[in-house]
N, CA, C and O atoms as a CHARMM CRD file, in Angstrom:
* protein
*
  128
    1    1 UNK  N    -14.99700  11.34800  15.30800 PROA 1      0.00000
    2    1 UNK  CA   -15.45700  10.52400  14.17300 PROA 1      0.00000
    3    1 UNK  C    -14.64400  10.85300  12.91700 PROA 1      0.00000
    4    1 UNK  O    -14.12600   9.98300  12.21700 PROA 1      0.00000
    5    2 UNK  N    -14.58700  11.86000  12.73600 PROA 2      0.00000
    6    2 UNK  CA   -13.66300  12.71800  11.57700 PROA 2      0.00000
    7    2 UNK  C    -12.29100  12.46900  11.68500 PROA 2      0.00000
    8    2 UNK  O    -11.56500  12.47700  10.69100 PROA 2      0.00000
    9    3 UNK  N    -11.85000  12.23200  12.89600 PROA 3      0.00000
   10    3 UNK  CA   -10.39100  12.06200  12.92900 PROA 3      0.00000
   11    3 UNK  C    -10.12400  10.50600  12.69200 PROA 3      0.00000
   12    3 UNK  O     -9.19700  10.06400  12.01500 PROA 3      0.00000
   13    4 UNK  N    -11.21300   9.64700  13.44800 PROA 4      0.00000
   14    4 UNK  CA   -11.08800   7.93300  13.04100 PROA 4      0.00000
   15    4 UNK  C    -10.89700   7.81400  11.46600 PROA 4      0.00000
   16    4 UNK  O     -9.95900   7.30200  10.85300 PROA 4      0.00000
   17    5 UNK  N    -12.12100   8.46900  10.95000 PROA 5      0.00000
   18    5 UNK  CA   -12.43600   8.05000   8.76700 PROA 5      0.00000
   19    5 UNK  C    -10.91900   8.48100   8.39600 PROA 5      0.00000
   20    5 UNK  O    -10.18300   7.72200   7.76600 PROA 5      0.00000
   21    6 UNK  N    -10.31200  10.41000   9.06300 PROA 6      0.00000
   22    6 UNK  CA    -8.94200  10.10700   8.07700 PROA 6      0.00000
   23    6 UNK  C     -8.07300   8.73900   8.31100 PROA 6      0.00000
   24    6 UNK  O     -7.84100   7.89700   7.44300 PROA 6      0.00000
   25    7 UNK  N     -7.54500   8.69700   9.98100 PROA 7      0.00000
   26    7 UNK  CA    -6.98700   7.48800  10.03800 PROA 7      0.00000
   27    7 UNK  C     -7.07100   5.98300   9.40900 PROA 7      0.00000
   28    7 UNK  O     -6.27700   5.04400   9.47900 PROA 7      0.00000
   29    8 UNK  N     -8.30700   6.11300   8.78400 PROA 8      0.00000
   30    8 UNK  CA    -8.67200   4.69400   8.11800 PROA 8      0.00000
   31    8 UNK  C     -8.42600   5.19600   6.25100 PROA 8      0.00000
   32    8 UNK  O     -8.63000   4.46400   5.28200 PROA 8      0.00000
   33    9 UNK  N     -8.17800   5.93200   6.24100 PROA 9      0.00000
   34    9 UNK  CA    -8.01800   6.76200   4.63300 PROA 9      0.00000
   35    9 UNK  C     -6.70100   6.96400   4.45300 PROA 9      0.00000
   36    9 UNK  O     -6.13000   6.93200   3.36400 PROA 9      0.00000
   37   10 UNK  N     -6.08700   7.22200   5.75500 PROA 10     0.00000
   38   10 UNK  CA    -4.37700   6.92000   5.75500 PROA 10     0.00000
   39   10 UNK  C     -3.85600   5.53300   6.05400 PROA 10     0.00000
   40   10 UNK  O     -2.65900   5.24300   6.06900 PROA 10     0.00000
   41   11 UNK  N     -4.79500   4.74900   6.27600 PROA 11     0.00000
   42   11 UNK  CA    -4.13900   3.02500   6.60200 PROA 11     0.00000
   43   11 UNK  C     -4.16500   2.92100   5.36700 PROA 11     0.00000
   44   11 UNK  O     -3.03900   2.94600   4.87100 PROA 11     0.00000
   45   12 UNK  N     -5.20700   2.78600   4.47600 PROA 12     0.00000
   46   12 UNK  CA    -5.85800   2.11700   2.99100 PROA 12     0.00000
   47   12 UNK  C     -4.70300   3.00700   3.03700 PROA 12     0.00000
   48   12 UNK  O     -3.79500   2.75300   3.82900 PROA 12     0.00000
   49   13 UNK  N     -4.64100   4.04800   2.25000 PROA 13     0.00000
   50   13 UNK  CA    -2.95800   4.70600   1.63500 PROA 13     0.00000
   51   13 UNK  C     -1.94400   3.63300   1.33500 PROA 13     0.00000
   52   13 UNK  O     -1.52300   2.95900   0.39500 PROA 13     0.00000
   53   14 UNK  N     -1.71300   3.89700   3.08700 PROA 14     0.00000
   54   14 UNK  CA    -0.46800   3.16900   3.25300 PROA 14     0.00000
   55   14 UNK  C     -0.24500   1.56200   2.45800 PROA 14     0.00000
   56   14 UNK  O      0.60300   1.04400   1.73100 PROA 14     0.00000
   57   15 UNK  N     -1.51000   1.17800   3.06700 PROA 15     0.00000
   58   15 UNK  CA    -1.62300  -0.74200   2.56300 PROA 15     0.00000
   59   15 UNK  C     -1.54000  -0.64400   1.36800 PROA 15     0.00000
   60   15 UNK  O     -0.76400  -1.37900   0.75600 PROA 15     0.00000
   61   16 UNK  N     -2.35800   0.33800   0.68400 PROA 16     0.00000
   62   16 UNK  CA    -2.20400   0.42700  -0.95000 PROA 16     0.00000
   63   16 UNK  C     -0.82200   1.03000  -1.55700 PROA 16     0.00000
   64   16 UNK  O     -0.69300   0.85600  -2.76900 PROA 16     0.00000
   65   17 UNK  N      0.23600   1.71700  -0.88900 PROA 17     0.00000
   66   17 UNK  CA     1.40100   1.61300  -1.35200 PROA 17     0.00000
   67   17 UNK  C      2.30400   0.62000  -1.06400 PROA 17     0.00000
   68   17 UNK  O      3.36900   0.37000  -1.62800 PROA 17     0.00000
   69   18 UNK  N      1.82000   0.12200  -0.21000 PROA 18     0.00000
   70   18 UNK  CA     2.76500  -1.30300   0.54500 PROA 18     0.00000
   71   18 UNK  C      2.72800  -2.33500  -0.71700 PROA 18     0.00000
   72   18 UNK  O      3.69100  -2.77400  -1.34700 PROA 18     0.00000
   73   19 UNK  N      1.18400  -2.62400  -0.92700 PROA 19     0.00000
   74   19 UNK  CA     1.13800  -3.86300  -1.98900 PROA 19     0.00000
   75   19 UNK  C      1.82600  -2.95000  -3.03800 PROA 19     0.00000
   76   19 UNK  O      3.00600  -3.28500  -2.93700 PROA 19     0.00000
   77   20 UNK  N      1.72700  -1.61000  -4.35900 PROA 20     0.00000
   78   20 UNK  CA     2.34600  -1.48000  -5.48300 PROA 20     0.00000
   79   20 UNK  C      3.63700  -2.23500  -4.60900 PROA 20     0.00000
   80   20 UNK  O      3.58500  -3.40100  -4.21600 PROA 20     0.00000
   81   21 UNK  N      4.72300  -1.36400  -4.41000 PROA 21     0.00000
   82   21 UNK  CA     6.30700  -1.45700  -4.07300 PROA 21     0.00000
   83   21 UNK  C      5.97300  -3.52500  -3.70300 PROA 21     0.00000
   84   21 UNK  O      6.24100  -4.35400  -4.57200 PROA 21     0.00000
   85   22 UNK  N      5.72500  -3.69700  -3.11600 PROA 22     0.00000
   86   22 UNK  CA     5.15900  -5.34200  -3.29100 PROA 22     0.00000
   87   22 UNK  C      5.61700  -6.27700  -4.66000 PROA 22     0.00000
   88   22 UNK  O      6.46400  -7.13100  -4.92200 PROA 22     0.00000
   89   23 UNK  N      4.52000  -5.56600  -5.34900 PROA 23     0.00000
   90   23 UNK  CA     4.29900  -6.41100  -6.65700 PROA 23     0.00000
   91   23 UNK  C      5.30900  -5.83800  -7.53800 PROA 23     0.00000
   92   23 UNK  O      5.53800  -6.48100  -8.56300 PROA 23     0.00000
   93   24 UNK  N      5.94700  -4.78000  -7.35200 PROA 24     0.00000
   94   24 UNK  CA     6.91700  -3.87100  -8.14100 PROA 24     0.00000
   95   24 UNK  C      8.38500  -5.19900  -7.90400 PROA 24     0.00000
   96   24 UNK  O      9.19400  -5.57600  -8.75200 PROA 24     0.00000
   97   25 UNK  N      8.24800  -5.65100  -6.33800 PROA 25     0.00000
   98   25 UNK  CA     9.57100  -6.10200  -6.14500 PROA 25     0.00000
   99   25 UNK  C      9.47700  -7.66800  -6.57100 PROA 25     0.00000
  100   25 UNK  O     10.47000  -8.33600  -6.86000 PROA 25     0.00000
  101   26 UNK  N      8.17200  -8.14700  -6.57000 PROA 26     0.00000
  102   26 UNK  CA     8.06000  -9.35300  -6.91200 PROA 26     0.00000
  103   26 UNK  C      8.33400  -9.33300  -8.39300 PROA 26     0.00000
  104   26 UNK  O      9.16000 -10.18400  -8.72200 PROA 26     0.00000
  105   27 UNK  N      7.92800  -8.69200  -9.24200 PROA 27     0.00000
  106   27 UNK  CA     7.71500  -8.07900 -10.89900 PROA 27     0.00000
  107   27 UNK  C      9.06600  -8.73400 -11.12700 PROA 27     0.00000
  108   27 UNK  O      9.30600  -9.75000 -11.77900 PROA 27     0.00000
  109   28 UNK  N     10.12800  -7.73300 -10.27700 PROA 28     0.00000
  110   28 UNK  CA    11.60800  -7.58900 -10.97200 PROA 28     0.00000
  111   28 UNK  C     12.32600  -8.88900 -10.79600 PROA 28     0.00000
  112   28 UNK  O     13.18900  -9.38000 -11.52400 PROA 28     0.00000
  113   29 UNK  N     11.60700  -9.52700  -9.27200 PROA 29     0.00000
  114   29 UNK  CA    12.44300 -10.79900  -8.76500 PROA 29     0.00000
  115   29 UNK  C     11.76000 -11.81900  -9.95800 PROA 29     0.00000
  116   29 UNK  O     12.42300 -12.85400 -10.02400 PROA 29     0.00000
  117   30 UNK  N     10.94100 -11.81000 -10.64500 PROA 30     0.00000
  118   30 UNK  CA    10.06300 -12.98000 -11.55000 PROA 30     0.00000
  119   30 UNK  C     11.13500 -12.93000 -12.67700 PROA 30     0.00000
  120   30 UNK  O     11.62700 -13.89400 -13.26200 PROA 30     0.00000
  121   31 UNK  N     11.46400 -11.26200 -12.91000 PROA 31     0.00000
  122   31 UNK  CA    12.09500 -11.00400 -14.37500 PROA 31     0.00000
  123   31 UNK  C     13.91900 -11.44200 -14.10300 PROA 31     0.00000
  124   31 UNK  O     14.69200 -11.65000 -15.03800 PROA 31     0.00000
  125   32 UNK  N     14.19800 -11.48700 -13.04700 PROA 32     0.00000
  126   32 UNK  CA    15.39700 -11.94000 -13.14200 PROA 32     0.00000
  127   32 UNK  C     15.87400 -13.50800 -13.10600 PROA 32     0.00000
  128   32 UNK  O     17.06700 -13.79300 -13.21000 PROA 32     0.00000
């Protein structure tokens, strides 16, 4: 059970650095 919650605490992580670098690359492509 303990090992499933980290794995789901390391997806959210991940998804949640996926979208910043995301919106970071969309940001720069809007500004150019």
């Amino acid at each position: 059970f303990l090992n499933r919650l980290s794995e789901k605490m390391d997806l959210a992580k991940k998804s949640l650095e996926i979208g910043k670098t995301v919106k970071i690359i969309t940001l720069k492509n809007t500004c150019h």
